[in-house]
N, C-alpha and C positions, 0 to 999 in steps of 0.2 A: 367478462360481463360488461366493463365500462371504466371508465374514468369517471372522479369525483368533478361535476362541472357546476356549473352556476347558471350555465344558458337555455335548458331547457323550458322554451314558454309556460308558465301555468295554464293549467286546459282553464282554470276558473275567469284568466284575466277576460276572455272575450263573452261570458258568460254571466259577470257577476253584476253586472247593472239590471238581470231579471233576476236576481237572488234578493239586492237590496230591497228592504219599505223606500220608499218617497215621500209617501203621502195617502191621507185616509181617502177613502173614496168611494161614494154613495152613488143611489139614486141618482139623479141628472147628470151627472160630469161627464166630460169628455176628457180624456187624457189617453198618452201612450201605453200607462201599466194598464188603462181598460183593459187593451187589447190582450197582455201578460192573463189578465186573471180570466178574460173568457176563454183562453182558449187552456188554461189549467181548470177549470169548467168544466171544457169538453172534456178535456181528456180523463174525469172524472162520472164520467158517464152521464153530465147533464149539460145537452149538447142547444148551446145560444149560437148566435150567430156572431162571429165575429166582426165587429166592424168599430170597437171604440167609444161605442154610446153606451153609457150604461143607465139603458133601460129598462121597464118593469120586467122583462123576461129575465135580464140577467139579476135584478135584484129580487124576484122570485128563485132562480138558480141559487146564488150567494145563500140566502137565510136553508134551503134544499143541503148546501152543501156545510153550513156549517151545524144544523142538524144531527146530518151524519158523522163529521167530525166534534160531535159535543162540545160546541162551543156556543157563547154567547149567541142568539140567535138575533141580529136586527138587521140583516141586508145591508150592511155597512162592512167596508175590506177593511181592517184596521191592521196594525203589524201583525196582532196573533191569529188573523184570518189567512192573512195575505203570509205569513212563515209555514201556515198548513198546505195552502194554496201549493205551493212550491216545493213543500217539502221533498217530492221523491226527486228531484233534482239537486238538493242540498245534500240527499243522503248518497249517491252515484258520487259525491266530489269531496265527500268526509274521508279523509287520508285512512288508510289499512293499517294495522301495525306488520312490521316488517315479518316476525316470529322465526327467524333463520329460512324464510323462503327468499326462491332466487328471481329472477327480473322475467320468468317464462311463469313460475305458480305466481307469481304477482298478477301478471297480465292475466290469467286465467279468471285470479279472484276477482278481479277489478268486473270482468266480463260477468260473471255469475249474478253481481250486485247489479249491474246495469239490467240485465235481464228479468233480473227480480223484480225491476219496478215495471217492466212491460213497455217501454218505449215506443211511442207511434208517434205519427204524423198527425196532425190537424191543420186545417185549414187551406188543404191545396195541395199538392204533389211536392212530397219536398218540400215542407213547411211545417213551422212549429217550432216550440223550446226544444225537444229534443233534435231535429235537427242540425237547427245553430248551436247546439252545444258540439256537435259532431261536423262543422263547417265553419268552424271559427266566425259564428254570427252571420252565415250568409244562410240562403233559402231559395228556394225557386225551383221551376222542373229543371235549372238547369246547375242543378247542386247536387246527384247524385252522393249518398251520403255513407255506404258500404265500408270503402275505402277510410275514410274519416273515423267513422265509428274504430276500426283496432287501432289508428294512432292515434286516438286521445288514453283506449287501452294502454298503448306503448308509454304516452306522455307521461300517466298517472303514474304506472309502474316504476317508470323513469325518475318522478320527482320524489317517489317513497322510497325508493332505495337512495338518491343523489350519485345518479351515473346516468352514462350518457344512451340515448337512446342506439340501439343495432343498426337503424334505418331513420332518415329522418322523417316518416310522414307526410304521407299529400293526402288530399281529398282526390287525386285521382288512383287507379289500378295499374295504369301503364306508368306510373312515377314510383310508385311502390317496384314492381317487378325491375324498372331500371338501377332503383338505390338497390336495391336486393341483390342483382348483378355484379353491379359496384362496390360490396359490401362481401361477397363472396358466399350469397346466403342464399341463393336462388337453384331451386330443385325442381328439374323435371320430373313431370309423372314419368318417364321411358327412365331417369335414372332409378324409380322405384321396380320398375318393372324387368328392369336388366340387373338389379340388384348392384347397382354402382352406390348406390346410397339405400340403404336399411331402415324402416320404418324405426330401431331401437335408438337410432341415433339423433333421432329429433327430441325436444326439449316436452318438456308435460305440456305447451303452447306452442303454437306457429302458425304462420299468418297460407290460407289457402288462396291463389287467383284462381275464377274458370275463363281458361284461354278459348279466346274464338280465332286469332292464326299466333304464330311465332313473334307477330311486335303488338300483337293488340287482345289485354285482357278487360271484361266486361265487368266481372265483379269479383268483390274480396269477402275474406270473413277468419273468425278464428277456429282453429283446428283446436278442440277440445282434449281427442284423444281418437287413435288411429284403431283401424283394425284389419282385419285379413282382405277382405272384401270391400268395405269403406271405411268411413270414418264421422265423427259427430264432428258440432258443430256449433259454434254464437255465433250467429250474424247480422248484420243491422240494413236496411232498405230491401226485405227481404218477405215473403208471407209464407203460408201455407204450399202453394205451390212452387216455390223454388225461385221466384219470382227474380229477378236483378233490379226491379223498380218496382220494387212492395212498398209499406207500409210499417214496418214494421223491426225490432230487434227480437230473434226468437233462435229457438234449436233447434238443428235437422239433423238428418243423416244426408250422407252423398257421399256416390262413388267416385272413381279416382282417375276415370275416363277425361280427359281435355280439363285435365287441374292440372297447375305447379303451385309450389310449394316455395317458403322463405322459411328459413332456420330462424325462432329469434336468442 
């Protein structure tokens, strides 16, 4: 499974300065957390415009949102505004207990919990809290975010048990499938289909690429649990349609056509 280490990054370290209060924050202000709480605004279904000013739409949004969160209502973010604000990010990074599961039902739970809160994008392709928590604070169309999403899975797992991760994580697919290589954990769909390797022998998790040639794969995701004909699925920068540049972390089905596979 691993060795006890000390080095694996906290997924929280790049994350936790939009966890922290700073500071209260009304009506007219302008500051950086503006931006933190409209776009935890949006992603609460009352959609302002992000831009940092916080103005009458967002301080009509704010009293909207804490409303519905039963709280004090005055349009004012105060710690216990701004702790609700954030919360489903708080609760994705609250450690599991271990319960005698191994470092693949680990990663499994860690995914089910993320899933749970509904993770999307706001404010631009490739942008958002949930994002940068899954790109170590970066954002942008050119932060594809798939890949990222199962190694903070890996990381978490990693720091609840205190072993060392299988693979070290990238935010890219083709760095994934090389450490996977390198690691001795990388499975072709033709090893499944020639029976060189056996669906019984993967772990309750494992990380799925879909290859577009032999050195270049498009997107990643986690392999929930296999079956004869395909298999389920969490995935993250993903939608409804299958997408590789969604919006979104959610569950599919997918076949087993131009996948490989990583053991973790």
């Amino acid at each position: 499974m691993g060795v006890l280490i000390n080095h694996v990054k906290p997924v929280s370290s790049w994350i936790s300065r939009e966890l922290e209060f700073s500071k209260t924050l009304k009506r007219g202000d302008r500051h950086r957390t503006v931006y933190n709480i409209q776009e935890w605004l949006c992603l609460n279904g009352l959609r302002v415009v992000v831009d940092g000013d916080f103005g009458s739409a967002t301080h009509a949004a704010v009293r909207e949102f804490q409303r519905m969160s039963r709280l004090k209502v005055d349009g004012v973010v105060g710690r216990t505004t701004y702790d609700a604000l954030v919360g489903p990010l708080r609760k994705v990074l609250s450690p599991l207990p271990v319960g005698g599961r191994s470092f693949a039902d680990l990663v499994l739970a860690y995914a089910r919990r993320h899933l749970a809160q509904h993770p999307l994008e706001i404010g631009g392709q490739n942008c958002g809290p949930w994002v940068r928590l899954y790109t170590e604070g970066h954002e942008g169309s050119e932060w594809p975010w798939c890949a990222g999403f199962v190694s903070v899975l890996m990381q978490q797992a990693a720091q609840t048990l205190g072993v060392s991760m299988p693979i070290p994580g990238s935010v890219s697919c083709d760095s994934l499938a090389a450490q996977a290589k390198e690691a001795g954990r990388f499975v072709r769909d033709a090893d499944l289909r020639q029976g060189t390797v056996t669906i019984g022998e993967f772990p309750t998790a494992s990380i799925f690429l879909v290859r577009r040639t032999n050195r270049d794969w498009t997107h990643a995701g986690l392999v929930t649990a296999f079956d004869k004909g395909m298999f389920h699925t969490i995935e993250g920068n993903t939608n409804d349609d299958g997408a590789r540049e969604g919006y979104e972390v959610c569950a599919r089905m997918r076949g087993y056509q131009n996948k490989d596979f990583i053991r973790l």
